[in-house]
C-alpha positions in Angstrom: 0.0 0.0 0.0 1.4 3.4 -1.3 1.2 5.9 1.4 1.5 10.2 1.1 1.8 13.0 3.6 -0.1 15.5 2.5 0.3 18.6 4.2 -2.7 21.4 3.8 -1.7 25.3 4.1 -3.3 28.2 3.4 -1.3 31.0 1.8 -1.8 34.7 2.5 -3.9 34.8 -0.6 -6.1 32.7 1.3 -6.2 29.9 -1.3 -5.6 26.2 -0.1 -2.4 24.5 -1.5 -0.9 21.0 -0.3 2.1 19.8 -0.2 2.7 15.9 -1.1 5.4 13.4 0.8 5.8 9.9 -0.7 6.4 7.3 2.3 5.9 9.0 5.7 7.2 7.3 8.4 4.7 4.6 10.0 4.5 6.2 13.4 4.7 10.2 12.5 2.3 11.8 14.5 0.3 15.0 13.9 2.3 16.8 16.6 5.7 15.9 14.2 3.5 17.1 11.0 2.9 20.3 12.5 6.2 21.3 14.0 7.4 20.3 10.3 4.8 22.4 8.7 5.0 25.7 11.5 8.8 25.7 10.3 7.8 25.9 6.6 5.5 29.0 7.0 7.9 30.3 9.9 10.5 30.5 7.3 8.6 31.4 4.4 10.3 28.3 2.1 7.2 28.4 -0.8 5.6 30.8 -2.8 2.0 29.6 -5.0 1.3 31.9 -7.7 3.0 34.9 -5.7 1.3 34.3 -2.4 3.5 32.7 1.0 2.1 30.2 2.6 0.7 31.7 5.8 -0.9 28.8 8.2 -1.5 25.3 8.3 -4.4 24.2 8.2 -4.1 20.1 8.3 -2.0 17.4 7.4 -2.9 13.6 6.9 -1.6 10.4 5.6 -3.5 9.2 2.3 -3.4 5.4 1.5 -3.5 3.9 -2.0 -4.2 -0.3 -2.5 -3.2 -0.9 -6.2 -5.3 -4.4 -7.3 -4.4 -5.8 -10.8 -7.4 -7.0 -12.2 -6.7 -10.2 -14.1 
């Protein structure tokens, strides 16, 4: 099963943008997503379309079962 971080912000524009992580580690918890995430707005390391990201907003793990059909 394929598994992604996706971390939610919302930039001073006031538009919703995530950011996707392939393979988060099994036990991360939301309190190590959102120290991660703080740090990224903290230190303004993105721009979308001209806007800073300015809070978070949410982050969670999205899970993907690939079946061949045969």
């Amino acid at each position: 099963m394929a598994k992604t971080l996706e971390m939610v912000f919302r930039t001073s524009a006031g538009n919703e943008t995530t950011i996707s992580v392939a393979d988060p580690k099994d036990d991360l918890t939301l309190a190590q997503a959102k120290i991660v995430m703080e740090d990224i707005v903290a230190k303004n390391i993105f721009e979308i379309k001209g806007s800073g990201l300015a809070e978070v907003v949410e982050a969670r793990i999205r899970s993907l079962d690939t079946v061949a059909l045969v």
